[in-house]
N, C-alpha and C positions, 0 to 999 in steps of 0.2 A: 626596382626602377619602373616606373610609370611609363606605358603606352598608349600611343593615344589612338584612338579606337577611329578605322574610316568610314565605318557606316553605323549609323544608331538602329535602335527597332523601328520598324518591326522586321529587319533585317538578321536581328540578333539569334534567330533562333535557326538559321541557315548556318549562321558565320559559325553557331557552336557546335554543326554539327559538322564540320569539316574542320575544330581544332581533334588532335590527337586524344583528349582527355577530358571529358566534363563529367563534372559532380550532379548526377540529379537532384533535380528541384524538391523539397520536402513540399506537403500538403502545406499552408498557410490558412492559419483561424486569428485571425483579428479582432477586436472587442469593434462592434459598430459606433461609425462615430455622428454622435450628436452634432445638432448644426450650434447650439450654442457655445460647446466645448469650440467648435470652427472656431466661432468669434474670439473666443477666450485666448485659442491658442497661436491664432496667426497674428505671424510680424508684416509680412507682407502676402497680397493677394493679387499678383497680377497673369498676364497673358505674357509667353515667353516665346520665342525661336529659338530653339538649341543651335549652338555653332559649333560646340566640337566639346570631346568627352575624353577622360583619361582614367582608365583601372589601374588599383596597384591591390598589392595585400596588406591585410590585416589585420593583427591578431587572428590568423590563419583562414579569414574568411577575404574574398573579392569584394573590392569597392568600386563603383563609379566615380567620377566627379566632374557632373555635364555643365559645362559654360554656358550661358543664355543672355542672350538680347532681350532687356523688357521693349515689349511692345505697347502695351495698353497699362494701365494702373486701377484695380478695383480699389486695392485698398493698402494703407501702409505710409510709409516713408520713403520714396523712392520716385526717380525717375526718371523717362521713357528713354531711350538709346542708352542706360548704364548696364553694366552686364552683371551678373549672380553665378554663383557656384552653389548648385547643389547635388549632394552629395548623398549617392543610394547602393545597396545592398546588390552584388552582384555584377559581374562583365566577364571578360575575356584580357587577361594577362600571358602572354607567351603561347605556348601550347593546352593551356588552360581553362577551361571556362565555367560559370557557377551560373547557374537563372533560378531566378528566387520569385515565386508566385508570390502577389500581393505587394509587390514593388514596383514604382512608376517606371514607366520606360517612357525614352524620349526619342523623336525622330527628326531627325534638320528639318525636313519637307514640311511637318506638320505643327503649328502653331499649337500651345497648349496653357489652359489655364491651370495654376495650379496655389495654394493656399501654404507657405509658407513659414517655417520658425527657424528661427535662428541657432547655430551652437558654437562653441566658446570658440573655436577655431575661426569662425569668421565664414563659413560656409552658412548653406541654408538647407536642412532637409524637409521632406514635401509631409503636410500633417495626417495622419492617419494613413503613411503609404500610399497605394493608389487612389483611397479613396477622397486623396486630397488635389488629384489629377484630374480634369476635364480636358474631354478634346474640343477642339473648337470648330465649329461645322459652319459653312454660311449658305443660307438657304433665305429666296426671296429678300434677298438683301439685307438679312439682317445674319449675323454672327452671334450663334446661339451656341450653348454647352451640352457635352453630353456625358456623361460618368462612364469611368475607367470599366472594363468589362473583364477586367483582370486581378479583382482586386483578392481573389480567394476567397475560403470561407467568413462569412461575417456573423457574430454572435450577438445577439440580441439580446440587453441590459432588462434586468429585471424592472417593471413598471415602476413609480414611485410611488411611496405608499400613503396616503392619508387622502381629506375630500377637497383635492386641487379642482381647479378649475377647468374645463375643458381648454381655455386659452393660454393659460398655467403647464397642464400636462404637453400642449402642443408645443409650447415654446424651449420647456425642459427635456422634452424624448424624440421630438422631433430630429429622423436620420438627417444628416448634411445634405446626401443626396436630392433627399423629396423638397429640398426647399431651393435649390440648385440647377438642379437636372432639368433639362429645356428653357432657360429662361436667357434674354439676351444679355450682350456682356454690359449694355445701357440700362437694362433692368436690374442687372449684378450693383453697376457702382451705385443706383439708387438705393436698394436695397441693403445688401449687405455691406457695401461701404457705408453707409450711414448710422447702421449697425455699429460695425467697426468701432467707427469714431467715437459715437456714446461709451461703449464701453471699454477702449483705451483713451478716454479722455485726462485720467487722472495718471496716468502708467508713463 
């Protein structure tokens, strides 16, 4: 049976320590994610409000499943005041609780961009785990991103090999992050939504 959870993180890691029982977190090593895999692999890329969350089990691990208000639209099919279900690894069921490093966490209060796919269920889960999560900060009146500081160990893809280009090599190994991380959410839809569009043009 699904509960629905009354406070999100970054709350999460008090509430678990006042259920009767939680599973420690294992280490998390993730494969780093390329910014063009990003493009490849998101359906949608917007800026969300979480409204409310419900854990159950499965397949004997804790799931999330946090509801969100799109606020903003970088990129995708969708739009603004429709809501999304997506769906992560880890919460708090009954006297229970699981925290899994390298898994987005959401919190009502804080606005958060995060890069999206789709799976068969009709849910949405976040691409590369956290590190498909930006927080969303506004300074000097602009509302800029910052990457997830939770996302665990990240491994680093061997270089590609032959004589690419330096705008070639950039375009292919380039982290998500460094093309992401500080830039505003009006520089995002120029940028990466345009992106986007190109290369799900044909899709």
């Amino acid at each position: 049976m699904m509960r629905t959870l009354a406070r999100f993180a970054p709350c999460v890691t008090a509430a678990l320590a006042a259920v009767l029982a939680v599973q420690p977190a294992r280490a998390s090593v993730s494969l780093l994610l390329r910014y063009v895999e990003l493009i490849d692999a998101t359906r949608v890329a917007v800026v969300i409000s979480p409204v409310r969350a419900e854990s159950h089990w499965e397949n004997g691990r804790i799931y999330t499943s946090t509801v969100a208000r799109v606020d903003k639209v970088i990129a995708g099919r969708v739009e603004v005041g429709n809501e999304v279900t997506i769906r992560s690894l880890g919460g708090i069921v009954g006297d229970m609780g699981q925290s899994v490093e390298g898994e987005p966490a959401f919190d009502r209060d804080r606005p958060a961009l995060v890069f999206l796919t789709l799976i068969p269920d009709g849910r949405y889960t976040v691409i590369g785990r956290a590190q498909g999560q930006y927080a969303v900060e506004h300074k000097l009146g602009l509302a800029r991103v910052r990457a997830s500081r939770q996302t665990g160990t990240l491994l680093k893809r061997a270089a590609p090999i032959g004589p690419l280009s330096s705008e070639v090599l950039d375009k292919v190994g380039a982290p998500a992050f460094e093309k992401i991380e500080g830039k505003s959410l009006d520089e995002l839809r120029a940028t990466f939504g345009s992106e986007w569009k190109r290369a799900h043009a044909e899709k």
